[in-house]
N, CA, C and O atoms as CSV, one atom per row, in Angstrom:
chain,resi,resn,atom,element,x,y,z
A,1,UNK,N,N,-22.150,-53.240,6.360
A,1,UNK,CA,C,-22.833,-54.109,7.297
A,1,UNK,C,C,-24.061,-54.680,6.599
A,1,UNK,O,O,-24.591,-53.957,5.755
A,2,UNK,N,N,-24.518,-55.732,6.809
A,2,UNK,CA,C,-25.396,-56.716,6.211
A,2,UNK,C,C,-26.525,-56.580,7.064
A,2,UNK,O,O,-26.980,-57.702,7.289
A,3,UNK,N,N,-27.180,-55.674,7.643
A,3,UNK,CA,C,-28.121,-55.685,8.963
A,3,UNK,C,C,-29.226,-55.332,8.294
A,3,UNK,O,O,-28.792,-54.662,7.357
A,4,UNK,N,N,-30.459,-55.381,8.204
A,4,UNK,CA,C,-31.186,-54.232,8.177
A,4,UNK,C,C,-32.248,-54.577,9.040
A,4,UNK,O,O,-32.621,-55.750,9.053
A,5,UNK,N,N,-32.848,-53.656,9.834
A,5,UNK,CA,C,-33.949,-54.181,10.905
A,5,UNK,C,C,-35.442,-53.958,10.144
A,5,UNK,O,O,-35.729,-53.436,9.067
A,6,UNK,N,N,-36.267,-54.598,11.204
A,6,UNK,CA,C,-37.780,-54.733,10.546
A,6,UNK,C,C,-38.555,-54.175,11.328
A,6,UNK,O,O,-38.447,-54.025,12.545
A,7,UNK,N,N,-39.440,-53.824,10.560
A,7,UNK,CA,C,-40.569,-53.168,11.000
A,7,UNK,C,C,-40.211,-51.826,11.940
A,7,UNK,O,O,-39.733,-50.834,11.389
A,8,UNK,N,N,-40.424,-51.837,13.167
A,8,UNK,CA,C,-40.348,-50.330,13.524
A,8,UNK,C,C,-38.861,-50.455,14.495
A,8,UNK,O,O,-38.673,-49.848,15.549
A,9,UNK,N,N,-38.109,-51.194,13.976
A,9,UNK,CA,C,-36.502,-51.089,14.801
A,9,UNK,C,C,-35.436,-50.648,14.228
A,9,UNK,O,O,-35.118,-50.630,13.039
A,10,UNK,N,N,-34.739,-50.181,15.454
A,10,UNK,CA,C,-33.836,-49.823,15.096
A,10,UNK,C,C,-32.393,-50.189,15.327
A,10,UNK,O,O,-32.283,-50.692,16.445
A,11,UNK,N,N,-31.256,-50.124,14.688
A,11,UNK,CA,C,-29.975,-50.946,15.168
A,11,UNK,C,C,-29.375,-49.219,15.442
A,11,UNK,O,O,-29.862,-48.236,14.885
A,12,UNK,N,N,-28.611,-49.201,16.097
A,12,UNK,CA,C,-27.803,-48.398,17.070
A,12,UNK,C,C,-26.406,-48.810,17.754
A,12,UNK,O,O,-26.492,-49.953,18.204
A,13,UNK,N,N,-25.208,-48.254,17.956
A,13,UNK,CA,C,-24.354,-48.386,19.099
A,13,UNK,C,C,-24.301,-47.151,20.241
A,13,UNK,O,O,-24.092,-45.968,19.972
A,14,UNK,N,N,-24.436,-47.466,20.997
A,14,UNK,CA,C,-23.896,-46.572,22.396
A,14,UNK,C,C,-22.758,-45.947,22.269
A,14,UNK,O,O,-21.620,-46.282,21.938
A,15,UNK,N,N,-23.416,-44.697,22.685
A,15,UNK,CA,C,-22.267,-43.792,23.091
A,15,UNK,C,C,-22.019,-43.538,24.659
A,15,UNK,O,O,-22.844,-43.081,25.451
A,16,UNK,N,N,-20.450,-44.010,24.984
A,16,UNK,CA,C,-20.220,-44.072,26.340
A,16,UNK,C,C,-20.011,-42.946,26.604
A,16,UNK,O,O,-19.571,-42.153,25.772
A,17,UNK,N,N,-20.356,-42.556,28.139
A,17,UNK,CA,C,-20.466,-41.732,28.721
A,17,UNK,C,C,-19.026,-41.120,29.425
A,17,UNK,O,O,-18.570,-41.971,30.188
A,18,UNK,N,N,-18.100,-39.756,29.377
A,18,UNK,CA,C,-17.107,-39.553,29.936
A,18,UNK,C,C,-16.587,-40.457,31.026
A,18,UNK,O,O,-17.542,-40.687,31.768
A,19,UNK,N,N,-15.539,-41.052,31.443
A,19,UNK,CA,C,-15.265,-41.604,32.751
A,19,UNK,C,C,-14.702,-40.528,33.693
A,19,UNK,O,O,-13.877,-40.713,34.587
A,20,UNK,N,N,-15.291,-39.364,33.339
A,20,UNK,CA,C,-14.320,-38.296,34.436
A,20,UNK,C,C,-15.513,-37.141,34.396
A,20,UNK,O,O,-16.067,-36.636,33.419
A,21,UNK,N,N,-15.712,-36.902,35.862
A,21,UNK,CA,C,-16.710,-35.779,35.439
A,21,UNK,C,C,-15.955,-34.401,34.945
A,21,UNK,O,O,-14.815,-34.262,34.501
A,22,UNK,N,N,-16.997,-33.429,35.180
A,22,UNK,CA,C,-16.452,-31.873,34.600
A,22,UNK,C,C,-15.521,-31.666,35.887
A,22,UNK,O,O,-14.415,-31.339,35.456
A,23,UNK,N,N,-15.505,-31.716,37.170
A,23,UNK,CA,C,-14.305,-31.652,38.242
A,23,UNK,C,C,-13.227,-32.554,38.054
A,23,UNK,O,O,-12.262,-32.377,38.797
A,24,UNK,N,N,-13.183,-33.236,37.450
A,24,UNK,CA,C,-12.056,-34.258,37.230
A,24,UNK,C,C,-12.163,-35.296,38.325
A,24,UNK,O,O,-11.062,-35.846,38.368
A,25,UNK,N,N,-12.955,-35.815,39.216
A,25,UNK,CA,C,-13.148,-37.078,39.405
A,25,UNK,C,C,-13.410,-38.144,38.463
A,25,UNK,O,O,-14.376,-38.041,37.707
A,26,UNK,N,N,-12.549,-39.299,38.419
A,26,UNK,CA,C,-12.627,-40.211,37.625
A,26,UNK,C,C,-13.858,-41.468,38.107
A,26,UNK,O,O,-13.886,-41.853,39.276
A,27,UNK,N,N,-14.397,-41.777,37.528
A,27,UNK,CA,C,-15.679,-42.517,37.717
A,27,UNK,C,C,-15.231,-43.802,37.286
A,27,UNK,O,O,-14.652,-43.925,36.207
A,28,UNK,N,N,-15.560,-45.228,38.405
A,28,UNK,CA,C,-14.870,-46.404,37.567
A,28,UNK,C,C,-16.151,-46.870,37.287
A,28,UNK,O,O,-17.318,-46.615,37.585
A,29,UNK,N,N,-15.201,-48.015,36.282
A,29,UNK,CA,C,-16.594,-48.865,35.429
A,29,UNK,C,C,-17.418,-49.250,36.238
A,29,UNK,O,O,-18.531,-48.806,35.957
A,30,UNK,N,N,-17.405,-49.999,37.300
A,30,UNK,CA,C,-18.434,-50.770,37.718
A,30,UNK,C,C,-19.623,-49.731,38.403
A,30,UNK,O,O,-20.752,-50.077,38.748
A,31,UNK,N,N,-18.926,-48.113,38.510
A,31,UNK,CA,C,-20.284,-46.883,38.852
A,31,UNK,C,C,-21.076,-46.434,38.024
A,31,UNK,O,O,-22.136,-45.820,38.144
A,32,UNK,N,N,-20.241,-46.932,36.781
A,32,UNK,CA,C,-21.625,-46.304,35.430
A,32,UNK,C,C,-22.834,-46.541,35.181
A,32,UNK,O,O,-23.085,-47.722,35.422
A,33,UNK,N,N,-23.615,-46.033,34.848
A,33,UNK,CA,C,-25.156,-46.030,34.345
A,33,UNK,C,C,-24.794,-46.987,32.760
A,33,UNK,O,O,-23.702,-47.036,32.194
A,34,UNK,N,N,-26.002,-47.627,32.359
A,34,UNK,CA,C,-25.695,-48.235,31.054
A,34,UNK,C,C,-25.718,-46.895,30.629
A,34,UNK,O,O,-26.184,-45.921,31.221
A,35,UNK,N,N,-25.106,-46.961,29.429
A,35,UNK,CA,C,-25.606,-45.832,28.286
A,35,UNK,C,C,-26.995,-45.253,28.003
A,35,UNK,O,O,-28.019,-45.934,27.937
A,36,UNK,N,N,-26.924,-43.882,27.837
A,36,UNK,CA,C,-28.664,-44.014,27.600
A,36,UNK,C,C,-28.780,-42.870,26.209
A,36,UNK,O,O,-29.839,-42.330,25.887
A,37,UNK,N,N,-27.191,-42.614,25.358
A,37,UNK,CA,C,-27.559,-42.453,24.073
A,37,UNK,C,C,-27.121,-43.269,23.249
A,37,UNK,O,O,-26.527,-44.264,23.663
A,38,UNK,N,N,-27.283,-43.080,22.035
A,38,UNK,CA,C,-26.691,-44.068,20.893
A,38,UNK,C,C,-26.915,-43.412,19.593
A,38,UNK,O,O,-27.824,-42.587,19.509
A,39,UNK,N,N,-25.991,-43.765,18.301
A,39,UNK,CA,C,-26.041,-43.440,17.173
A,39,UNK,C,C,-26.483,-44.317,16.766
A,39,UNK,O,O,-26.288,-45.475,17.135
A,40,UNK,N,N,-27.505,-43.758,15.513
A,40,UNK,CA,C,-28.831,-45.070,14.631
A,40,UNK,C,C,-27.782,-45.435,13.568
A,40,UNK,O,O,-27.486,-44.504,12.820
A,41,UNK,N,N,-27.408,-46.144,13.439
A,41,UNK,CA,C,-27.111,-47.441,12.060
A,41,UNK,C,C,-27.657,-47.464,10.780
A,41,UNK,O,O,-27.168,-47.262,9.668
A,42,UNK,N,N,-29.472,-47.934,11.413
A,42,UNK,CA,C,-30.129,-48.532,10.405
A,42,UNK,C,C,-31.689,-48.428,11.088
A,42,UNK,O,O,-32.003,-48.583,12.269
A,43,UNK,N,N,-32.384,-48.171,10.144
A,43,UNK,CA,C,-34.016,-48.191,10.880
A,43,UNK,C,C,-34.766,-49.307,10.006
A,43,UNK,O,O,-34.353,-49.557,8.874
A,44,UNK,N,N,-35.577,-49.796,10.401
A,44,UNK,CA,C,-36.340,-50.824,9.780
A,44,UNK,C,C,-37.629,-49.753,8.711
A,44,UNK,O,O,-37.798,-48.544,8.551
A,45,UNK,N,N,-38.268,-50.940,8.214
A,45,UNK,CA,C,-39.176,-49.646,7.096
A,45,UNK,C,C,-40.022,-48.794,7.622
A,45,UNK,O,O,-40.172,-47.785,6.933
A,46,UNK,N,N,-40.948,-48.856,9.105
A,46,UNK,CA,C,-41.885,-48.502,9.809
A,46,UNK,C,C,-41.405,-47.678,10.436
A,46,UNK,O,O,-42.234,-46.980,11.020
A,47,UNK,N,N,-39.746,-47.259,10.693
A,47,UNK,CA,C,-39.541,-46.235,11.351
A,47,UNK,C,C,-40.019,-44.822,10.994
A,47,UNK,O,O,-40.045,-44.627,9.779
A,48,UNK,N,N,-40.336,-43.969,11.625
A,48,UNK,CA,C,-40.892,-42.612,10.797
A,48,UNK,C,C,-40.459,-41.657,11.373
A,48,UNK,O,O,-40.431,-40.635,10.687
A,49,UNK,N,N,-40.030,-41.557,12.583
A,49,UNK,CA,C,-39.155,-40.174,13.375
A,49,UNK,C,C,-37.595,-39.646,13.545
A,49,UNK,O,O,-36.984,-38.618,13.837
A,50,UNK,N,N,-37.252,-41.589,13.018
A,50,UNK,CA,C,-35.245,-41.913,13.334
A,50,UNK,C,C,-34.617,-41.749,12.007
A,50,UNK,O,O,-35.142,-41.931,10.908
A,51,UNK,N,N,-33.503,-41.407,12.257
A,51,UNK,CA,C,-32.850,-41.298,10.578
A,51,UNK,C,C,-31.881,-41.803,11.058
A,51,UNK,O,O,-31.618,-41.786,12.260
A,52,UNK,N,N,-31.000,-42.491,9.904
A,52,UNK,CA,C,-29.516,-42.887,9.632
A,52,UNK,C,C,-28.439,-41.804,10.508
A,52,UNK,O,O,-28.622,-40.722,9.949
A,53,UNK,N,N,-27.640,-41.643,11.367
A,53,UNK,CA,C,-26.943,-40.919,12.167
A,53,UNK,C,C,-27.301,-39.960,12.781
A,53,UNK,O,O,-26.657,-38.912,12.722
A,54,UNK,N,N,-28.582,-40.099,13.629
A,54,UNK,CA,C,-29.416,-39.237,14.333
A,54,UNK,C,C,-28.520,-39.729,15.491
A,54,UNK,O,O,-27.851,-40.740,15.279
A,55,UNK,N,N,-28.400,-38.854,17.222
A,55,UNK,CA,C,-27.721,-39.570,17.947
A,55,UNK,C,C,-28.829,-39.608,19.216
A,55,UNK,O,O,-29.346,-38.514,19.440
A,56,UNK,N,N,-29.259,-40.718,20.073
A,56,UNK,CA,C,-30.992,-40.766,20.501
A,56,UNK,C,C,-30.575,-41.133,21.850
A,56,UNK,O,O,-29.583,-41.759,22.223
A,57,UNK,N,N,-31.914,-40.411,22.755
A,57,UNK,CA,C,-31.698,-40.842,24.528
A,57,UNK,C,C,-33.068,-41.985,24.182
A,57,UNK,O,O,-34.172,-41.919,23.643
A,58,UNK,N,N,-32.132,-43.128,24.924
A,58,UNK,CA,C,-33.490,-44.239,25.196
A,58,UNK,C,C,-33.320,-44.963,26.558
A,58,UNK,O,O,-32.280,-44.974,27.215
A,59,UNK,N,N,-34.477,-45.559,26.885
A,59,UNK,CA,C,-34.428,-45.984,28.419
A,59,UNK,C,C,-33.495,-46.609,29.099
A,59,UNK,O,O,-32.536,-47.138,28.537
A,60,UNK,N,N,-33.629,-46.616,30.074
A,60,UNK,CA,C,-31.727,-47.629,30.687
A,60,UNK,C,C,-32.205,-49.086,30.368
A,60,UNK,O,O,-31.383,-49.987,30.533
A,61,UNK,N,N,-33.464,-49.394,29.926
A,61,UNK,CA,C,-33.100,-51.228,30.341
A,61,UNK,C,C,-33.897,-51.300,29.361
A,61,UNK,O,O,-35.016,-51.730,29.641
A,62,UNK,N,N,-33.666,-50.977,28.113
A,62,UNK,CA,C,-34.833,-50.809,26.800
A,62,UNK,C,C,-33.631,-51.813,26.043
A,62,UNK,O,O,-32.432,-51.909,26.303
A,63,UNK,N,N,-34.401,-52.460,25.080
A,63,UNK,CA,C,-33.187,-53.080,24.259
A,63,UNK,C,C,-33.153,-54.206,23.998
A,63,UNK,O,O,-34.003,-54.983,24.433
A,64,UNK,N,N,-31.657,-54.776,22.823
A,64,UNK,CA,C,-31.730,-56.230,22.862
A,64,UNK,C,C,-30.382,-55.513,21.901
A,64,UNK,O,O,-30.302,-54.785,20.912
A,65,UNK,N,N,-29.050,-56.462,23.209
A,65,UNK,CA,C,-27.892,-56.355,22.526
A,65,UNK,C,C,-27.341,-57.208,21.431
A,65,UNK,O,O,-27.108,-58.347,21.836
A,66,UNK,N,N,-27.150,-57.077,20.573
A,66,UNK,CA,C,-25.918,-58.056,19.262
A,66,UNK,C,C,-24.765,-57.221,19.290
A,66,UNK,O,O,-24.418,-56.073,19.567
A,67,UNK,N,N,-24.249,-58.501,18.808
A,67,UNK,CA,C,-22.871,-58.697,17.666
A,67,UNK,C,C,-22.640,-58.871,16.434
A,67,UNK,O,O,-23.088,-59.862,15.857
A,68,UNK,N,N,-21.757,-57.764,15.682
A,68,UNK,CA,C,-22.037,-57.842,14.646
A,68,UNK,C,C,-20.798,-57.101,14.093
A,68,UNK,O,O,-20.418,-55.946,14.282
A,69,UNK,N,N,-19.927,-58.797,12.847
A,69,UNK,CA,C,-18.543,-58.161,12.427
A,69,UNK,C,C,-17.983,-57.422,13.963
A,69,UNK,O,O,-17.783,-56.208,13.946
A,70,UNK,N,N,-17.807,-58.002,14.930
A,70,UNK,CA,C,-17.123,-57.998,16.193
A,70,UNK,C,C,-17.270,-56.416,17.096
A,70,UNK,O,O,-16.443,-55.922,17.864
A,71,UNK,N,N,-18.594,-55.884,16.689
A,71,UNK,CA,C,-18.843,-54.785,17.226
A,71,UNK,C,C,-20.286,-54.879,17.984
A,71,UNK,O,O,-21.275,-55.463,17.542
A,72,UNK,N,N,-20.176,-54.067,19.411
A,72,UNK,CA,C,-21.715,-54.209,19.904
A,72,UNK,C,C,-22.433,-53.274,19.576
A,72,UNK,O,O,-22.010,-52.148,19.313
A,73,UNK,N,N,-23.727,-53.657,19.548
A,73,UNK,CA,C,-24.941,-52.932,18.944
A,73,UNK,C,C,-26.228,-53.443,19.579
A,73,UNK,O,O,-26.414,-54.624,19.871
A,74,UNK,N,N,-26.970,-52.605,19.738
A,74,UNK,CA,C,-28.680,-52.640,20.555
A,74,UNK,C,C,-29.570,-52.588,19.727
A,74,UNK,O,O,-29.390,-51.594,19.024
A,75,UNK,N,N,-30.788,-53.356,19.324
A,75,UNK,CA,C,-31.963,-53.025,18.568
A,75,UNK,C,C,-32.553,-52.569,19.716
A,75,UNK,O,O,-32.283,-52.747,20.904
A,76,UNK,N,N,-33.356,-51.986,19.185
A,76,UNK,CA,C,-34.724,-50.918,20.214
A,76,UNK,C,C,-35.444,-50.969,19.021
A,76,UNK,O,O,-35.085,-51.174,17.862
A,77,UNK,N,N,-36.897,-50.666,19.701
A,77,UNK,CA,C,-37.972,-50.366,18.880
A,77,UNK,C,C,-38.528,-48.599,19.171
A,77,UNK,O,O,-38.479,-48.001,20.246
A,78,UNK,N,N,-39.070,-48.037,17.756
A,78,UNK,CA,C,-38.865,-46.577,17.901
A,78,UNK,C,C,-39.706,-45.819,18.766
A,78,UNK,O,O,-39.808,-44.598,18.646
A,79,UNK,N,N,-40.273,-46.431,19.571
A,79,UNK,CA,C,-41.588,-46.470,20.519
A,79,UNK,C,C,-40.564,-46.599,21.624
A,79,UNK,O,O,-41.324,-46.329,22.553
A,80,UNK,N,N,-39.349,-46.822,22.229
A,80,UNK,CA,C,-38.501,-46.934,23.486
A,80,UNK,C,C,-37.613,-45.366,22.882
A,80,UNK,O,O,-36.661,-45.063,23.602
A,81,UNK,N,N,-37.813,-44.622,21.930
A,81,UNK,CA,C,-36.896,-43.503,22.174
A,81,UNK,C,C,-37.288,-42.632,22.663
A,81,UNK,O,O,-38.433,-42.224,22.469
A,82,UNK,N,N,-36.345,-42.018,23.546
A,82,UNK,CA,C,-36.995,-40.690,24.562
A,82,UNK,C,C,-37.114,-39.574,23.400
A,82,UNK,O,O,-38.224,-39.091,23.172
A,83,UNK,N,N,-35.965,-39.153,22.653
A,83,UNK,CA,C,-36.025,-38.424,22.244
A,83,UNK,C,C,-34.591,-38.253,20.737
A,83,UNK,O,O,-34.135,-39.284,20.242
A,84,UNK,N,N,-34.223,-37.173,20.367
A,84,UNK,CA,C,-33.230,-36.859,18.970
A,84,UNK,C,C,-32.450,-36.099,19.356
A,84,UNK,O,O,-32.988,-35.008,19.167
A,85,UNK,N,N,-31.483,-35.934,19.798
A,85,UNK,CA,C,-30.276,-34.407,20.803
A,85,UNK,C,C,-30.144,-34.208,19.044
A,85,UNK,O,O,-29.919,-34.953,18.090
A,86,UNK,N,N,-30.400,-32.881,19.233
A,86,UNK,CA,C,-29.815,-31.854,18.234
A,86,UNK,C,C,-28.552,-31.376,18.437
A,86,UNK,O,O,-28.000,-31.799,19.453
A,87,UNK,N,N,-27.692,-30.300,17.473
A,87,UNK,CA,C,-27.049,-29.846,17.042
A,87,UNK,C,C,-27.450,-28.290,17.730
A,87,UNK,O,O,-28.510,-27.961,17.198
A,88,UNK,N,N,-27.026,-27.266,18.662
A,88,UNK,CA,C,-27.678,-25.962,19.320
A,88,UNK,C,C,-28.092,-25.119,17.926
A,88,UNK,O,O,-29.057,-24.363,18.037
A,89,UNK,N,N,-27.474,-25.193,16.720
A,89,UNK,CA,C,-27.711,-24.620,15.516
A,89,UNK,C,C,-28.883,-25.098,14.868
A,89,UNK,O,O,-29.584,-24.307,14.237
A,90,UNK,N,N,-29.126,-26.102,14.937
A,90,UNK,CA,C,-30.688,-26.284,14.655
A,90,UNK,C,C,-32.011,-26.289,15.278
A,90,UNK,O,O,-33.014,-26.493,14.595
C-alpha cells in the first residue's frame, strides 16, 4: 500500500463486530453500532503510543473514511484512541 499518514494519524480498518450474539440471536445490519475497534496499518511520524498491528477502541463518530486499492479504511488522529486491547498474556 502506498499510504503513509502525517503527523499524528493514523490509517486503520475496522473490525466488524459478530452478527450473532453469545445466545445466538442474529443481529441485522441496520442494528449495528459502527465499529469501535480497528487494526493500525500505518501511523504517521508523531504517532508515539500506536504501532503497526496494534488492534484499538476509538470513538463511534471519530474519523475520516477512504478507499484504498478497493478496501475501506478510517484515518483517526492518535488523540481519538480510547485505548490498545491486549493479548490476556501480556
Amino acid at each position: 500500500m502506498n499510504f503513509k499518514p502525517t503527523g499524528n494519524r493514523i490509517l486503520m480498518s475496522a473490525i466488524e463486530d459478530d452478527s450473532k450474539t453469545e445466545t445466538g440471536i442474529i443481529i441485522p445490519d441496520n442494528a449495528k453500532n459502527r465499529p469501535f475497534k480497528a487494526l493500525v496499518w500505518a501511523t504517521g511520524p508523531h504517532v508515539e503510543e500506536v504501532c503497526v498491528g496494534d488492534t484499538v477502541v476509538f470513538g463511534a463518530y471519530t474519523g475520516t473514511g477512504i478507499t484504498l486499492e478497493g478496501k475501506e479504511y478510517i484515518i483517526i488522529e492518535e488523540d481519538s484512541i480510547l485505548g490498545i486491547l491486549k493479548d490476556k498474556e501480556e
